[in-house]
N, C-alpha and C positions, 0 to 999 in steps of 0.2 A: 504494500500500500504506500504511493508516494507521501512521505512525511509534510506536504502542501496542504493537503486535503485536514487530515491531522491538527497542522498549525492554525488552518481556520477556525478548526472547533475550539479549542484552544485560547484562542484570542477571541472565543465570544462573537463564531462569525455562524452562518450556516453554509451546508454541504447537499447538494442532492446526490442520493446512492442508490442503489437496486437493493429488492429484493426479490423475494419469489412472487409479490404480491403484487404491487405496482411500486414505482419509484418514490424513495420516502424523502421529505425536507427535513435534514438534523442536524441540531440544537442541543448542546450540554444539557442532562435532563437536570444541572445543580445548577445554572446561570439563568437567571429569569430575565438578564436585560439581551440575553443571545434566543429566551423563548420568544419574546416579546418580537421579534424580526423577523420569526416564522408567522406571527400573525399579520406583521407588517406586511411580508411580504405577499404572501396570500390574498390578504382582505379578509380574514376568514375571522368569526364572530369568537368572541372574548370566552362567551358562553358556552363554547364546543370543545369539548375535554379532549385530550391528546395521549395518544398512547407511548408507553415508554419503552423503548426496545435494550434489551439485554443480549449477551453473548453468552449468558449459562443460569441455567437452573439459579446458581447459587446467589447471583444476581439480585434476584425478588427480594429477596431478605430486608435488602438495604430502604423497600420502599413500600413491601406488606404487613401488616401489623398481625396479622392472623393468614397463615397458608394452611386451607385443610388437606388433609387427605385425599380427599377427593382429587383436588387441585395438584398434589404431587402426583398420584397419578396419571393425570392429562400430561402434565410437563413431561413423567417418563415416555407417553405413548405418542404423544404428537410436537414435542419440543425435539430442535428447531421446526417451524413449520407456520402454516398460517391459522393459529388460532390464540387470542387475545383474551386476558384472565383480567376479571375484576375483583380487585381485593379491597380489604379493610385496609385504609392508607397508612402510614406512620406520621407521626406531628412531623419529620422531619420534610415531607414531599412538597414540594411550593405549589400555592394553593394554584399559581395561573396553569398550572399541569392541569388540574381534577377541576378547574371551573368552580371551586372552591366546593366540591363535595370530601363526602370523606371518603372517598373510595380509590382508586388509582387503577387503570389499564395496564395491563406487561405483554410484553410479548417477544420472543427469540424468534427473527426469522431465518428462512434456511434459505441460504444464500452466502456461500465462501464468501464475498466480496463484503456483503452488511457486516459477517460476525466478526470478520479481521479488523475492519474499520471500528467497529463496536469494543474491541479488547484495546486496542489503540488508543481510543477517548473517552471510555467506559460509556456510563449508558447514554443513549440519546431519547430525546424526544421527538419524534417523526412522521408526523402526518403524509400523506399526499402531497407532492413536489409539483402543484398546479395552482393555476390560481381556483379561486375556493368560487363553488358551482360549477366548474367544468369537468369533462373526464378527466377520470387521472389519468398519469402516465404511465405508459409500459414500457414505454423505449424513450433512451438516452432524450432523440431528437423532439418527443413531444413537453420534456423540462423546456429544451431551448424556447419553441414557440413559446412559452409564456411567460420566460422570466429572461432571452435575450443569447446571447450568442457568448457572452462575458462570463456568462452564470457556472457559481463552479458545480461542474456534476461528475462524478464518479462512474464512468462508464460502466454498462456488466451487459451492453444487449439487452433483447425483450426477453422481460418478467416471463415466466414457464405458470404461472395460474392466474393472471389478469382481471382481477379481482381482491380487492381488500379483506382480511383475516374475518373470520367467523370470532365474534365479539361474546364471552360464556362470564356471565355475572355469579362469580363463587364467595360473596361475601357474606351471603344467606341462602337460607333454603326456603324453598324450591331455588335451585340453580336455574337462570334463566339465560334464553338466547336474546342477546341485545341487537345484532346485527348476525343475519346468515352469512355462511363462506362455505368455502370448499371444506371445509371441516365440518359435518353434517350431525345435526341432532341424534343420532342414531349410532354412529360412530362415537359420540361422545359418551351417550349410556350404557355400551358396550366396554367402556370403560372402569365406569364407578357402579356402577351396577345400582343404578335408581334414576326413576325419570328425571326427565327438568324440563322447563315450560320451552314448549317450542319458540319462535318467533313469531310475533304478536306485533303490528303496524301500532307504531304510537303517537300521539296527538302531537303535534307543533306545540300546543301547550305545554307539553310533560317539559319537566325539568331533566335534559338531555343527559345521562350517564357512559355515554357511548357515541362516539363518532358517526354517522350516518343517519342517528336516529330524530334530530329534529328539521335540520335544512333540508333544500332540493340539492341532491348532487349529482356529478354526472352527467352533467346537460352540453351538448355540442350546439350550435348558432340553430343549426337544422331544426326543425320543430320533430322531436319526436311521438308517433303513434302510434297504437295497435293498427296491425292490418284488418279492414273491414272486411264483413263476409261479401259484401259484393263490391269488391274493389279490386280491378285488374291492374295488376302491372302493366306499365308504359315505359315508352325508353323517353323519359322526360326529367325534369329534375327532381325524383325521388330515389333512392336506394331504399332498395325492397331487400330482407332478412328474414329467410325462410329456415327451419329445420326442417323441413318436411315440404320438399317443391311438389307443386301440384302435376302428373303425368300431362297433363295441357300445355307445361310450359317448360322452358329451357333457360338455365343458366346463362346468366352473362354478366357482361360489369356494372348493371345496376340491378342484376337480380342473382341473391347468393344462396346456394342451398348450403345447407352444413350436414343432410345426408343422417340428420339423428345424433352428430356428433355434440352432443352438447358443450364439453370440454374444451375444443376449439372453437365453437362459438362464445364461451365464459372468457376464453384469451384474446379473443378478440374483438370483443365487444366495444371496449375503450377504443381503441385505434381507428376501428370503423366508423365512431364517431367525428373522431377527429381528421379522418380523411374526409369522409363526406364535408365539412367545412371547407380545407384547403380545396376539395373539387366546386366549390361556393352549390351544392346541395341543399335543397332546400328544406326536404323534407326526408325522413325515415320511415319507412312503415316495417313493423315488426308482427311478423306471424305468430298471434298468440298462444301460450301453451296449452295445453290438454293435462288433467288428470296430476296439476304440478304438487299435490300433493303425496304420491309417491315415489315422486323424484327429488330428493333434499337439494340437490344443485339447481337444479329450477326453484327453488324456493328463492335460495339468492339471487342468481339471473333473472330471474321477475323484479325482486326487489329491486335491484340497478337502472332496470329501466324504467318502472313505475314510478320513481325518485327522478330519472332524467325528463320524463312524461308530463312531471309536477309542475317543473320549471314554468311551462306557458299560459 
């Protein structure tokens, strides 16, 4: 890891890095006038709590006041990786982290390049390296679009799950899902061996404990929509998002089937956005799901776009 990237954090600057997720913006998680630059930089509200990325289990310590059981077990079965723990905080956490609750986000992600960087400057605090409402980013080049050519970013290539960590509130029971991810309700209780509330869509009202869960995120310029039942694709300014193309019609560059693939359609999501803008696209229409409640990655995939869907 060039020692540059390093000295930034260091002197209280911020860094954009990879990880397995989408490209994070990090910020000493002990230096509040270096957090304060990630909101600067962003625009992103005072009130939306910030996850803090560690490089090992032993990490959490320094910022949970209480780790259950439970919670060590998820860290053995899914740490590094993309799923995000909410604990009882320590007095010592600075409150602009937690949006001044008492709870605190952690999360190891699995990506060589995050965790070297992360043993380097200890922990960071790292949201989305976008400006705040827009897709985030999966690739180096969609940092640049939004914060300039200057901006220092930590290369690693496109994110491999394109999509933000599955969000597990373990400060109380019932353990509840605050935001879905690739890391699925089911695979969690497979775990700890007892349910926990699924995810549950929450008011703008609610007093936000988790990233995702009060703003519009993930919105490209394009107006995003489900695809109507009686709405034909045209070769006009819409990108059309099919998992399932109709035998009527044929693939092309403004009509994409993913064949069922959900998993490259969740990696790709983001990008797709963000392309359709740079092609000045106007609209999106997406093929709505079926039966998304047996499929837990459709759960999140839904959420992503029903949140980019809000923005208009």
């Amino acid at each position: 890891m060039p020692d540059i990237y390093t000295d930034i954090i260091i002197k209280g600057g911020v860094v954009a890095f990879p990880t397995e997720t989408v490209y994070g913006l990090g910020a000493s998680a002990w230096n509040p006038e270096a957090i304060r630059k990630i909101f600067e930089t962003k625009g992103r509200p005072t009130d939306n709590p910030l996850i803090v990325h560690v490089a090992s289990p032993e990490m959490v310590s320094d910022f949970a006041a209480e780790i259950p059981d439970e919670a060590t077990a998820l860290m053995e079965a899914y740490w590094p990786g993309p799923l995000t723990l909410i604990f009882k905080k320590k007095k010592e956490v600075l409150d602009i982290i937690t949006a001044g609750l008492d709870t605190v986000a952690v999360r190891m992600p699995k990506h060589p390049i995050a965790l070297a960087f992360i043993r380097q400057t200890g922990p960071l605090v790292a949201p989305s390296a976008n400006t705040s409402g827009k897709p985030s980013p999966t690739k180096p080049e969609h940092v640049t679009e939004d914060f300039g050519e200057d901006f220092p970013i930590i290369r690693g290539g496109a994110c491999q799950v394109g999509i933000e960590s599955t969000v597990l509130d373990v400060s109380e029971k019932p353990f509840e899902i605050y935001r879905p991810g690739f890391i699925n309700r089911l695979d969690i209780e497979k775990i700890i061996h007892q349910e926990i509330h699924p995810y549950r869509p929450h008011k703008k009202t609610d007093k936000p404990k988790s990233p995702g869960m009060k703003y519009t995120h993930y919105s490209p310029d394009a107006e995003v929509h489900w695809l109507g039942d009686d709405e034909k694709p045209e070769e006009n300014n819409t990108l059309y998002l099919y998992h399932h193309l109709p035998d009527d019609l044929n693939a092309s560059k403004h009509i994409v089937d993913y064949h069922g693939d959900f998993e490259q359609m969740t990696r790709e999501l983001y990008d797709r956005f963000r392309q359709a803008d740079k092609d000045n696209i106007h609209s999106i229409a997406i093929q709505q799901f079926i039966e998304i409640s047996d499929n837990e990655l459709l759960i999140a995939l839904n959420n992503r776009i029903t949140k980019a869907i809000g923005k208009k």
